[in-house]
C-alpha positions as a printed NumPy array, in Angstrom:
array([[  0.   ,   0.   ,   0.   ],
       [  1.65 ,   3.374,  -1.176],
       [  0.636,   6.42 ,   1.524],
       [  1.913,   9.832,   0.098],
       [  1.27 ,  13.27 ,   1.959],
       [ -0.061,  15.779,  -0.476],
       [  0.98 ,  19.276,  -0.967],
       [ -1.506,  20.757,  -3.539],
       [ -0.63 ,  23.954,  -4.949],
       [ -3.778,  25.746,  -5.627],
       [ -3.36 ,  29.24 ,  -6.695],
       [ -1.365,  31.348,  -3.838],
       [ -2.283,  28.433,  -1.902],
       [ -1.84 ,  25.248,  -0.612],
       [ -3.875,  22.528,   0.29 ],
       [ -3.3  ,  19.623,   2.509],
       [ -4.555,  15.783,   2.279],
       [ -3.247,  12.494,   1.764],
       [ -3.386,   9.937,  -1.032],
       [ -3.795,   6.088,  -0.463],
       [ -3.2  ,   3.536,  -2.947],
       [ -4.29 ,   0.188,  -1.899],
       [ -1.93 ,  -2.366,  -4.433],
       [ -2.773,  -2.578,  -7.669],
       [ -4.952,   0.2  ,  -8.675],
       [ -5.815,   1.586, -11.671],
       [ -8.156,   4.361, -10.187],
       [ -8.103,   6.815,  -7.836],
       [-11.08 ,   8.747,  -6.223],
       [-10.825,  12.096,  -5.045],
       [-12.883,  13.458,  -2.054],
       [-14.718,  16.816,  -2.193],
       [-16.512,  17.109,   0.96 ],
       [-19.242,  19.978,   1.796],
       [-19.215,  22.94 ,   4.483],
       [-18.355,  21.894,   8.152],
       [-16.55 ,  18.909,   7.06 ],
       [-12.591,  18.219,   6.107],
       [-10.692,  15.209,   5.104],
       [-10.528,  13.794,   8.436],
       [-14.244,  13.551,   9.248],
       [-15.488,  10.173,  10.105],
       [-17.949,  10.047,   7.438],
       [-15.267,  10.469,   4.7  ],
       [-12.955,   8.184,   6.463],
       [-15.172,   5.514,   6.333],
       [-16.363,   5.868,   2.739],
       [-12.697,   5.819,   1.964],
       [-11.686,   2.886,   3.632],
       [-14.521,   0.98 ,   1.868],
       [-13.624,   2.261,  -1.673],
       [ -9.644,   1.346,  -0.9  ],
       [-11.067,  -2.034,   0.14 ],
       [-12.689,  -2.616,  -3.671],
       [ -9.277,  -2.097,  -4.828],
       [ -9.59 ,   1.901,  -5.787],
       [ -7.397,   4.272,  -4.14 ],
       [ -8.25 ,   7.859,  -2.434],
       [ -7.002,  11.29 ,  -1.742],
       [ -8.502,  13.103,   0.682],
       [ -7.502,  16.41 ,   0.598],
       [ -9.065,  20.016,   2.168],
       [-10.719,  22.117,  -0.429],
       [-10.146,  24.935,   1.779],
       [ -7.245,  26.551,   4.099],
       [ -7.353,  26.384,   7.774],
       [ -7.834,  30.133,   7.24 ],
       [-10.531,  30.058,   4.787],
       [-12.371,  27.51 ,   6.84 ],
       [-12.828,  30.013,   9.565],
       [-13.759,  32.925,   7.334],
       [-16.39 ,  30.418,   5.615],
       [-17.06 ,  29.544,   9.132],
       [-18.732,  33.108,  10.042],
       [-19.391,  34.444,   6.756],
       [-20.4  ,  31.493,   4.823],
       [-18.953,  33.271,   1.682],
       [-16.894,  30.465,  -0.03 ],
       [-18.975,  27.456,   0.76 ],
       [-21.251,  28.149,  -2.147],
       [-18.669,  29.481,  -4.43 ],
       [-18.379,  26.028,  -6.936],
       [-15.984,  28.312,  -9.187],
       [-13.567,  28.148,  -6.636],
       [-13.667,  24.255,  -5.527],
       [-14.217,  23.17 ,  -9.068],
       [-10.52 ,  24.505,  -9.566],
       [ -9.194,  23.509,  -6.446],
       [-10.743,  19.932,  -7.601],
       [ -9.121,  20.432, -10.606],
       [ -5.417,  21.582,  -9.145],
       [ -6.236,  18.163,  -6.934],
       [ -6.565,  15.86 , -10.134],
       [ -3.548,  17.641, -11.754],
       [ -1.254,  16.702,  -8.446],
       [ -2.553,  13.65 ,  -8.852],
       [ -1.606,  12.976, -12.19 ],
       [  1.63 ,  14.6  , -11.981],
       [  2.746,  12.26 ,  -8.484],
       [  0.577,   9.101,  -9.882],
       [  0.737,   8.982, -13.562],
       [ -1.904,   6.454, -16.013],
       [ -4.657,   6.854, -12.985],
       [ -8.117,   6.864, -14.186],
       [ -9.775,   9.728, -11.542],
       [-13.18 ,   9.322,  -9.807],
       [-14.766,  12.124,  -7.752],
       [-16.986,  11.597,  -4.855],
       [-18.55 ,  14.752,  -3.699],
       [-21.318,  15.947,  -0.401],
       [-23.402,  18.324,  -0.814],
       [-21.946,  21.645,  -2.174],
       [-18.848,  19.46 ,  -2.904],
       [-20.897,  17.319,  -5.279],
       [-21.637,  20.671,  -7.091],
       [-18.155,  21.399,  -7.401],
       [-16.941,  17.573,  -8.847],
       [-19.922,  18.101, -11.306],
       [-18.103,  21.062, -12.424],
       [-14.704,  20.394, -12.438],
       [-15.555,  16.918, -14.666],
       [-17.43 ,  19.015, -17.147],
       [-14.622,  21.478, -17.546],
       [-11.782,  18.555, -17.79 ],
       [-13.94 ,  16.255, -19.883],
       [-12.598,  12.46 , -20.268],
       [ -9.807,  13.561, -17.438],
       [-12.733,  11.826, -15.182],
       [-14.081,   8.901, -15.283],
       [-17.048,   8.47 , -12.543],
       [-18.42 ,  10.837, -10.393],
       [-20.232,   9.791,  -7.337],
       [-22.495,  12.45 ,  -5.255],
       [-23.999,  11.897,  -1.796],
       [-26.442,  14.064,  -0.6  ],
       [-25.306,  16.548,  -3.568],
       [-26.459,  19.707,  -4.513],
       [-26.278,  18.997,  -8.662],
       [-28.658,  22.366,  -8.892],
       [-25.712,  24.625,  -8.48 ],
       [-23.76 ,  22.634, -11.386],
       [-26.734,  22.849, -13.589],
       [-25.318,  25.04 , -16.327],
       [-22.429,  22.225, -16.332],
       [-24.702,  19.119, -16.421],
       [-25.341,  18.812, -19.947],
       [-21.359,  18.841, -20.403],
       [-20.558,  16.189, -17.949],
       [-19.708,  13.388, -19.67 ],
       [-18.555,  10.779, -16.757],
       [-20.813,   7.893, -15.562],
       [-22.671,   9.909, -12.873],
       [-24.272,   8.243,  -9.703],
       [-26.659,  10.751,  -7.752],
       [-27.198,   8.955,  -3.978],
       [-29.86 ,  10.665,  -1.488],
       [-31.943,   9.818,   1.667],
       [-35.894,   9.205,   1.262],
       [-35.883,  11.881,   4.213],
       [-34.026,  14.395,   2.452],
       [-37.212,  16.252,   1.413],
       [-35.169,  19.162,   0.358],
       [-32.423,  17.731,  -1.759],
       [-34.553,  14.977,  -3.651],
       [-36.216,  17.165,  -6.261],
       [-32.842,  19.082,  -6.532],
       [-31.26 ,  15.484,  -7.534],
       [-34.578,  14.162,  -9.526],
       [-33.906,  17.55 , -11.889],
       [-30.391,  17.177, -12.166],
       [-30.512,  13.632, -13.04 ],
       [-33.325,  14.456, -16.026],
       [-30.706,  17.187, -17.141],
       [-27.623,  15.024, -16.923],
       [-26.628,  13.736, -20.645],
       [-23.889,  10.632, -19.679],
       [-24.636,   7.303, -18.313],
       [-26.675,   7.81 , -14.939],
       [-28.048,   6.153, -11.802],
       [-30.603,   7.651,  -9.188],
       [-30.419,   5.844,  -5.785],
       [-32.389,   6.524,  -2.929],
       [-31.619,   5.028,   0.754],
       [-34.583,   4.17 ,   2.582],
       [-34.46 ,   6.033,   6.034],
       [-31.745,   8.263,   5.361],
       [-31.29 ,  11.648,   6.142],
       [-28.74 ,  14.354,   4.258],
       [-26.082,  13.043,   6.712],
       [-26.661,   9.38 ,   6.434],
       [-26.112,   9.58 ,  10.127],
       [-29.231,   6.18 ,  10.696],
       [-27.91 ,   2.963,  11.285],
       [-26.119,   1.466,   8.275],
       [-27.16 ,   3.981,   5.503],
       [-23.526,   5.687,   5.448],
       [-22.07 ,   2.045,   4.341],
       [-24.742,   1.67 ,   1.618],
       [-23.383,   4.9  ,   0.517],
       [-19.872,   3.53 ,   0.733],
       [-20.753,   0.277,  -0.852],
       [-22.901,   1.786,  -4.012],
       [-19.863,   4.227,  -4.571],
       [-17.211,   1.185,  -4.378],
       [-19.21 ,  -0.501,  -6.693],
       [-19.363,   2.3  ,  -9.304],
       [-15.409,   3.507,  -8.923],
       [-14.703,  -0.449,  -9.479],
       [-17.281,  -0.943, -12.561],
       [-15.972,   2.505, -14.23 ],
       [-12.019,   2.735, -13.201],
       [-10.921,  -0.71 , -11.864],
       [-11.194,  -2.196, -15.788],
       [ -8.979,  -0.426, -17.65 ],
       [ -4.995,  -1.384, -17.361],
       [ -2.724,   1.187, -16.896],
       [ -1.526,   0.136, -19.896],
       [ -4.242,   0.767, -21.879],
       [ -5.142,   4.278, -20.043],
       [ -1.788,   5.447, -21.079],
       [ -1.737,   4.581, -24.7  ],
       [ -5.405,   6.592, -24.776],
       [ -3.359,   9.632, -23.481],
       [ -0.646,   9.345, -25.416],
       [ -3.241,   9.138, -28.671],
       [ -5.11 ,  12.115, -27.098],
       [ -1.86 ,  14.223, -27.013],
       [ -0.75 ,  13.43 , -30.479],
       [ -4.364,  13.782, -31.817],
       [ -4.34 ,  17.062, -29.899],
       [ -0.959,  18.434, -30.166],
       [ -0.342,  21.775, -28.162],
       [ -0.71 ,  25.205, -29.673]])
């Protein structure tokens, strides 16, 4: 098992997380958590450790500084601003990349962090290759959904009265291959009894099916036909 600190440069800044790659991989999944959560929670923890046990690795990483975190915090200013975690998701996949080359990348995004993953896959195009969102909030990605071209699997809790219509319209406006799933006596938090690992368990499932059946190999010599098809200006 490789463990690698990260150090994500991300405009002036940088941003802190840690990548696990359990053996063999060909896929990676990249966390983008909501407001009043980090890298450390529990709930992302435990999600992780479920996906690393299907054979995909993580990075966990903090979308936001220490100091932005407390602004956010009182103000509540950068928690809804997807422009700015879509391109610190994006500075995220580009570390990744550059420190684990021939990766197929997976997102798994909460709430306004599902928003952001929506975003950052439309803008990077086959760069991602699932996107998982728990509890998302897909409506303020909707200008992006029609672009998103990654498998997309949209998870919520029957008792999320608020966020189910937001999901039901996203997933009518999404254009790639798509999956609704609803847990039965689940709340936005998944915080019931054994609705968190169905979460865990539905997202393993679709990181394996999407990025754990391509070789390296293979990946690579799709790049390598993308770059020459698509030579730099």
């Amino acid at each position: 098992m490789l463990r690698l600190e990260a150090r994500i440069p991300a405009d002036s800044q940088t941003l802190h997380g840690e990548l696990i790659i359990p053996g063999d991989t060909t896929g990676i999944v990249l966390f983008a958590h909501g407001s009043g959560s980090s890298r450390l929670s529990p709930r992302n923890l435990l999600v992780a450790e479920i996906i690393r046990a299907a054979g995909i690795g993580t990075l966990l990483f903090d979308l936001l500084t220490p100091e932005e975190e407390a602004r956010d915090a009182s103000t509540a200013e950068l928690r809804f601003d997807i422009g700015l975690l879509a391109e610190r998701l994006v500075a995220a996949s580009d570390w990744a990349r550059d420190h684990v080359p021939d990766m197929r990348l997976g997102y798994f995004g909460a709430s306004t962090g599902a928003a952001a993953a929506l975003v950052a896959a439309a803008e990077t195009g086959d760069a991602v290759g699932a996107i998982v969102s728990r509890g998302g909030r897909p409506d303020l990605a909707r200008e992006w959904l029609a672009r998103v071209r990654a498998p997309t699997l949209l998870i919520v809790g029957s008792l999320d009265d608020a966020v189910i219509p937001l999901n039901q319209q996203a997933y009518q406006e999404l254009e790639c291959e798509k999956q609704f799933t609803m847990i039965p006596g689940a709340g936005h938090l998944f915080e019931e009894p054994g609705t968190l690992e169905q979460v865990a368990h539905l997202a393993a499932d679709w990181f394996q099916r999407h990025l754990g059946t391509t070789s390296a190999e293979a990946i690579a010599d799709e790049r390598r036909a993308h770059r020459l098809a698509h030579p730099p200006s």
